[in-house]
C-alpha positions as a Markdown table, in Angstrom:
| # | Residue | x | y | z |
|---|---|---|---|---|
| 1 | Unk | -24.0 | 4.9 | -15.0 |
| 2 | Unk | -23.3 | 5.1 | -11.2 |
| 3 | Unk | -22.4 | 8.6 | -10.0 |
| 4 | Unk | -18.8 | 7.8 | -9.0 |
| 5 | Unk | -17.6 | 9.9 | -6.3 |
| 6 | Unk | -13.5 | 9.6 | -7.4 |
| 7 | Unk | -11.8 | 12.1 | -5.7 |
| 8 | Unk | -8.5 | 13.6 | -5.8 |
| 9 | Unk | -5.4 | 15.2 | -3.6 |
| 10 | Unk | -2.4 | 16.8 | -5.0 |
| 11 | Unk | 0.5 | 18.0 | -4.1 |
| 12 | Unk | 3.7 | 19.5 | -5.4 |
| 13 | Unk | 8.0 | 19.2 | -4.4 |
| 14 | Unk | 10.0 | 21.0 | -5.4 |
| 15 | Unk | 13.5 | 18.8 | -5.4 |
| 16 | Unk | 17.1 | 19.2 | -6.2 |
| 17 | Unk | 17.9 | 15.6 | -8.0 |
| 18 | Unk | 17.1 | 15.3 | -12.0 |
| 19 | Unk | 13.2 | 14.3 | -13.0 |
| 20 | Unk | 15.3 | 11.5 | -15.0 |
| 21 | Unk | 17.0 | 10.1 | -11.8 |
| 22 | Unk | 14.1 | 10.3 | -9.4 |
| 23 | Unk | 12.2 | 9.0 | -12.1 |
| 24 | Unk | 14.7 | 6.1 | -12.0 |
| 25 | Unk | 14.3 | 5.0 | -8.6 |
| 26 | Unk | 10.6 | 5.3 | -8.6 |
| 27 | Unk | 9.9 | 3.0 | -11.8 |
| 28 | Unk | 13.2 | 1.2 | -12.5 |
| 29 | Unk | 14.6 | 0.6 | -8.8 |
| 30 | Unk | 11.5 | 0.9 | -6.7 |
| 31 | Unk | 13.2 | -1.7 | -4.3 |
| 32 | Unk | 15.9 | 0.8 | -3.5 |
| 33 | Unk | 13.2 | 3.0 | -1.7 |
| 34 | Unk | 13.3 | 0.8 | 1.6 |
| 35 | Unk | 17.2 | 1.3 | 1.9 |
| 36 | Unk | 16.8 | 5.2 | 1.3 |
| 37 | Unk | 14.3 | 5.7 | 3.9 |
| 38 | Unk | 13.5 | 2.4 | 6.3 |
| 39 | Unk | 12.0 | 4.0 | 9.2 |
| 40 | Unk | 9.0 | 4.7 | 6.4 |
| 41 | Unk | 9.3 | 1.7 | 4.0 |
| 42 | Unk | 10.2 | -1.2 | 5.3 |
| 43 | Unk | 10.0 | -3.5 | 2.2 |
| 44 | Unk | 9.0 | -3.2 | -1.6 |
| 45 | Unk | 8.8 | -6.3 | -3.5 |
| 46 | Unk | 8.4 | -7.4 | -7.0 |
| 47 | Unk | 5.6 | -10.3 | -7.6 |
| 48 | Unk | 5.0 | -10.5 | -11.0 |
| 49 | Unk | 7.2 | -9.0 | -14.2 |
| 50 | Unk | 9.8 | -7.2 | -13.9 |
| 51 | Unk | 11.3 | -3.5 | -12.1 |
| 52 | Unk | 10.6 | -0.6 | -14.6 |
| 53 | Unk | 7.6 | -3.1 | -16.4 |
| 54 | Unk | 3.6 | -2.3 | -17.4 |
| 55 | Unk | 1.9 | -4.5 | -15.6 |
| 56 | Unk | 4.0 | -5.6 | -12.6 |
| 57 | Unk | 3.0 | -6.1 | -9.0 |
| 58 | Unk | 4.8 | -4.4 | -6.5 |
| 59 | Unk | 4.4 | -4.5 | -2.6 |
| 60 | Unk | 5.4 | -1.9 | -0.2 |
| 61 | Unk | 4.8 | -2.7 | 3.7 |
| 62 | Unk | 5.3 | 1.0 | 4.8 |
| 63 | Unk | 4.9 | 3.0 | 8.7 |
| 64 | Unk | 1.7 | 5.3 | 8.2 |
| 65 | Unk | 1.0 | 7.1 | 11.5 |
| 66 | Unk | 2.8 | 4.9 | 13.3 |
| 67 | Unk | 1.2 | 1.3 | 12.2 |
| 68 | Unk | 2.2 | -0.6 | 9.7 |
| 69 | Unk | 0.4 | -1.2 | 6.4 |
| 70 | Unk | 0.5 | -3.5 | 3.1 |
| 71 | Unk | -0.1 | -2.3 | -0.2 |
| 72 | Unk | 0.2 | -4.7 | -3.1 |
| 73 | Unk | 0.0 | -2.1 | -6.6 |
| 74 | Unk | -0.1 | -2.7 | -10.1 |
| 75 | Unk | 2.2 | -0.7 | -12.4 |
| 76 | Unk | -0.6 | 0.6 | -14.5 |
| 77 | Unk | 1.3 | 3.1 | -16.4 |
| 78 | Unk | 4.5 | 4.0 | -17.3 |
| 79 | Unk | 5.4 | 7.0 | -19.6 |
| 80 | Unk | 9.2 | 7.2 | -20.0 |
| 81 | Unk | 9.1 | 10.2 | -21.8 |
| 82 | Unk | 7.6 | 12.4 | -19.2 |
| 83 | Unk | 8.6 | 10.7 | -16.3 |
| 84 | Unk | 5.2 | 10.0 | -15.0 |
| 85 | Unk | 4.1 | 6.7 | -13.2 |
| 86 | Unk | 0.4 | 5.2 | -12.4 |
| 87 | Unk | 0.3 | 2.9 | -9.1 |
| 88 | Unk | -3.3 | 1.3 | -8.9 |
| 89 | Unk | -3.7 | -0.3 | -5.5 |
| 90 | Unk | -5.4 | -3.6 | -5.6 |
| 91 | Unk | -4.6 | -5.3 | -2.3 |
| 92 | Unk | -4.0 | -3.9 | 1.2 |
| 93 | Unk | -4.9 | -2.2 | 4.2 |
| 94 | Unk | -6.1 | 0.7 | 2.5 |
| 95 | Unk | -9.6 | -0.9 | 1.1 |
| 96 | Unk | -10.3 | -0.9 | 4.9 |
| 97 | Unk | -11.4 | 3.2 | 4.3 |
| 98 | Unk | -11.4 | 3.3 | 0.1 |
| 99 | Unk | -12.9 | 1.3 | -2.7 |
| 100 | Unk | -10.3 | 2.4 | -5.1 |
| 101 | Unk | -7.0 | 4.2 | -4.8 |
| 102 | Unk | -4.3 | 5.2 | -7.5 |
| 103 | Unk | -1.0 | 7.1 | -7.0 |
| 104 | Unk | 0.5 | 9.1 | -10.1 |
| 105 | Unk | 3.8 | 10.7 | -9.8 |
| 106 | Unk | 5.8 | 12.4 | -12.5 |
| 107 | Unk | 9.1 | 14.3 | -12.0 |
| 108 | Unk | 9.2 | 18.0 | -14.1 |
| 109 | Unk | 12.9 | 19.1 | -15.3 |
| 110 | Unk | 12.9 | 22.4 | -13.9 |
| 111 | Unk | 15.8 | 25.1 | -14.1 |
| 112 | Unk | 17.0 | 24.0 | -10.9 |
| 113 | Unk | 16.4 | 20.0 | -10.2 |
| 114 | Unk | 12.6 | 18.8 | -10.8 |
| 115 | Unk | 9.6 | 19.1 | -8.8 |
| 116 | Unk | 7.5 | 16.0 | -8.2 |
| 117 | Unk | 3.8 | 16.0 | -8.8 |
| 118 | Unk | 2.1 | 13.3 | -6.7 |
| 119 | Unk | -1.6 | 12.6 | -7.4 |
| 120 | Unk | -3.6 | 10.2 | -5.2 |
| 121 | Unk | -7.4 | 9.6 | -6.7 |
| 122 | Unk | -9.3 | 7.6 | -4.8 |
| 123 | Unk | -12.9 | 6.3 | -3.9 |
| 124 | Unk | -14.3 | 6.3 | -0.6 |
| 125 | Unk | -15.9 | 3.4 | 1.4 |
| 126 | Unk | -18.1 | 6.1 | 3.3 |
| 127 | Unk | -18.5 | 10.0 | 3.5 |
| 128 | Unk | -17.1 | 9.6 | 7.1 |
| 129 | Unk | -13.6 | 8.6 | 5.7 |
| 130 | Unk | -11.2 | 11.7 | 5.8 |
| 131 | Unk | -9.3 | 12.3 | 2.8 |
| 132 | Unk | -5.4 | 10.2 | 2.3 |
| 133 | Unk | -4.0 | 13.9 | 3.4 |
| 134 | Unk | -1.2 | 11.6 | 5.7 |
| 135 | Unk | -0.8 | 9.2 | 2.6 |
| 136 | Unk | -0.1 | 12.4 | 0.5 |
| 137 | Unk | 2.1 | 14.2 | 3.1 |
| 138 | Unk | 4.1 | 10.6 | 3.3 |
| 139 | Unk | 4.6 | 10.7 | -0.3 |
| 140 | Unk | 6.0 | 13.8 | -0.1 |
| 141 | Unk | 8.3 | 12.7 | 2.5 |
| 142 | Unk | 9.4 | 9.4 | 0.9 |
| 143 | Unk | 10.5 | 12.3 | -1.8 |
| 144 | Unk | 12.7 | 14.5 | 0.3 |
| 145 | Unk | 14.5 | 11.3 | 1.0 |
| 146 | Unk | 15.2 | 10.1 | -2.5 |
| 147 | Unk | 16.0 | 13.6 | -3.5 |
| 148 | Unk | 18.4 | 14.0 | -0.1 |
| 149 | Unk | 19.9 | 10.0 | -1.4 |
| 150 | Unk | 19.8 | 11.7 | -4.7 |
| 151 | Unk | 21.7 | 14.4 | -4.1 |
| 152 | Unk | 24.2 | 13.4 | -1.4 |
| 153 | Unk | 27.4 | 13.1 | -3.2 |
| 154 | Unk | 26.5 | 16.3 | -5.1 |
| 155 | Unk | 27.7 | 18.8 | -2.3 |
């Protein structure tokens, strides 16, 4: 076997909405994350199944650094009962630096709200490609603004 040289970033929020209702608006209404925070996403769309499905495609044109990119994904996994989600990337600008790229995001109840784990593992095209640290920092972001949607009638 090849060597593979997957690698991985991680990152941790801590936020105030439930695991079960950010969990909710990542897998069952993905769409809704363009209307929470459009100066970052300015479109998700469903190609194939159905919101919340195994399977799907999904399509996110999304302001990265101040250009915009296309990612077309394929909901990979879905486990309900933890509240964790697999995005594989199979189209899109981001084969331009990495042969392979997956999100995973799951949503922990915690004693106050949930905290969001977001893994990205990936494959670089060359050594000279910097790790997604943006991508990671913009999931992180795209978080705070579900959570603050989340959590804005709760004050």
């Amino acid at each position: 076997m090849a060597n593979s040289q997957v690698q991985k970033v991680e990152t941790k929020v801590h936020i105030k909405a439930s695991a079960e209702k950010f969990y909710d608006v990542m897998c069952n209404r993905t769409h809704h994350i363009a209307k929470i925070c459009p100066e970052k996403v300015q479109a998700v769309k469903i190609h194939k199944g159905e919101w919340g499905d195994e399977g799907s495609i999904v399509s996110w044109n999304y302001l990265l650094d101040g250009k915009a990119w296309v990612a077309k994904e394929v909901v990979e996994g879905i486990d309900r009962e933890n509240n964790k989600m697999t995005f594989k990337v199979i189209e899109g600008d981001i084969f331009g630096y990495y042969k392979s790229f997956k999100f995973i995001n799951q949503a922990t109840p915690k004693i106050k709200g949930s905290e969001v784990h977001w893994v990205m593992e990936y494959e670089k095209q060359n050594h000279d490609i910097p790790d997604p640290h943006t991508l990671l920092q913009f999931a992180v972001e795209v978080s705070k603004d579900i959570d603050a949607y989340l959590t804005q009638d709760q004050k």
